[in-house]
C-alpha positions as CSV (number, residue, x, y, z in Angstrom):
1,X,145.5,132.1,81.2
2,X,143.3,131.5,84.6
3,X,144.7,131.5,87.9
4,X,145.2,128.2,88.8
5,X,147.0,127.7,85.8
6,X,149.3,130.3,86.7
7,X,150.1,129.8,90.4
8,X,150.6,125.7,88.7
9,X,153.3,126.7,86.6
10,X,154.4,128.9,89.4
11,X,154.9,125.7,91.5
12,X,156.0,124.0,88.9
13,X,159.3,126.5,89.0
14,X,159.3,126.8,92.8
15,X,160.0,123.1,92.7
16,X,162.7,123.1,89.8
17,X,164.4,125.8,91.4
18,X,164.3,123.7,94.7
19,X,166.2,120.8,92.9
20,X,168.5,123.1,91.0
21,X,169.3,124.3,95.0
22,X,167.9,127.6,94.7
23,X,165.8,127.7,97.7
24,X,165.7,131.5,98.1
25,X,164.0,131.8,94.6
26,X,161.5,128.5,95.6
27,X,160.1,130.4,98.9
28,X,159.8,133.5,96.7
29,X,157.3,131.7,94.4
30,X,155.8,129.5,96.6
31,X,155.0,132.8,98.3
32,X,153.7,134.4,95.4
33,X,151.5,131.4,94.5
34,X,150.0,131.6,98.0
35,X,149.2,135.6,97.8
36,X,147.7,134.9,94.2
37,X,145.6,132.3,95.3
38,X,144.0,134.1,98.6
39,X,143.7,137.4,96.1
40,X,141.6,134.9,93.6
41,X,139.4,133.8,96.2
42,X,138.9,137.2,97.3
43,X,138.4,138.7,94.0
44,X,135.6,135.6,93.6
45,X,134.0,136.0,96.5
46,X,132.9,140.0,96.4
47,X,129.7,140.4,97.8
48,X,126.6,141.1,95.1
49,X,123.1,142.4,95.7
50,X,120.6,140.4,93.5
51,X,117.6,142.5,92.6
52,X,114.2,140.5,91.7
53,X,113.1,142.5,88.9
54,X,116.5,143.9,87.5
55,X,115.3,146.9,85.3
56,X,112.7,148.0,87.1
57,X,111.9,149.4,90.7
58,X,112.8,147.8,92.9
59,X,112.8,148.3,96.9
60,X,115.4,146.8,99.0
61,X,114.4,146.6,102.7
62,X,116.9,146.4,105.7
63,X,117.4,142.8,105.9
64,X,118.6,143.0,102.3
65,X,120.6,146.3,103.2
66,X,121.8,144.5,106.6
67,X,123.0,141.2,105.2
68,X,124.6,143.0,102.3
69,X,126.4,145.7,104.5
70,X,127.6,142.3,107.3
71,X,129.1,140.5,104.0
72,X,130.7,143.3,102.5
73,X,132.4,144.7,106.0
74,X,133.7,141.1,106.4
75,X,135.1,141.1,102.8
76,X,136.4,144.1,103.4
77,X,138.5,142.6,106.5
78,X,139.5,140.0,104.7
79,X,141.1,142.1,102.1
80,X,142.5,144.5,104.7
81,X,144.4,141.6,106.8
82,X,145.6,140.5,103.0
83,X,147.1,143.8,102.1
84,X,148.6,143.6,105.2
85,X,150.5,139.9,104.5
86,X,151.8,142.1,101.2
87,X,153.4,144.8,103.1
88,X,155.5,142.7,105.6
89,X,159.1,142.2,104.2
């Protein structure tokens, strides 16, 4: 099952359980849906290296290095400010 048809269904019962008056249980999922998307995006946007000639040598230079080493530390922020949304409660 992918992602967005998981945090769809998860909706689906955040809004049932809105109109069966349990609000609690709504926030819950619509929280859950919103931490599962951001983690999807994440997960999707993980910063590659693409080599010219995969297989053989190949020589990356610093602007390669550089970019690669920018994208990944700001990835790498992104997923530290999400772990931190999953650790406040």
């Amino acid at each position: 099952m992918t992602t967005l048809a998981i945090t769809t269904k998860l909706h689906d019962l955040a809004r049932i359980s809105r109109l069966g008056g349990k609000g609690a249980l709504a926030d819950t999922l619509d929280e859950a849906v919103e931490l599962l998307s951001e983690a999807d995006v994440l997960i999707r946007d993980f910063p590659f290296l693409i080599f010219r000639a995969p297989g053989s040598r190949s020589v990356v230079g610093a602007t390669e290095s550089g970019e690669y080493a920018y994208r990944l530390g700001e990835w790498t922020r992104r997923r530290d400010l999400f772990l931190q949304k999953g650790t406040k409660k």
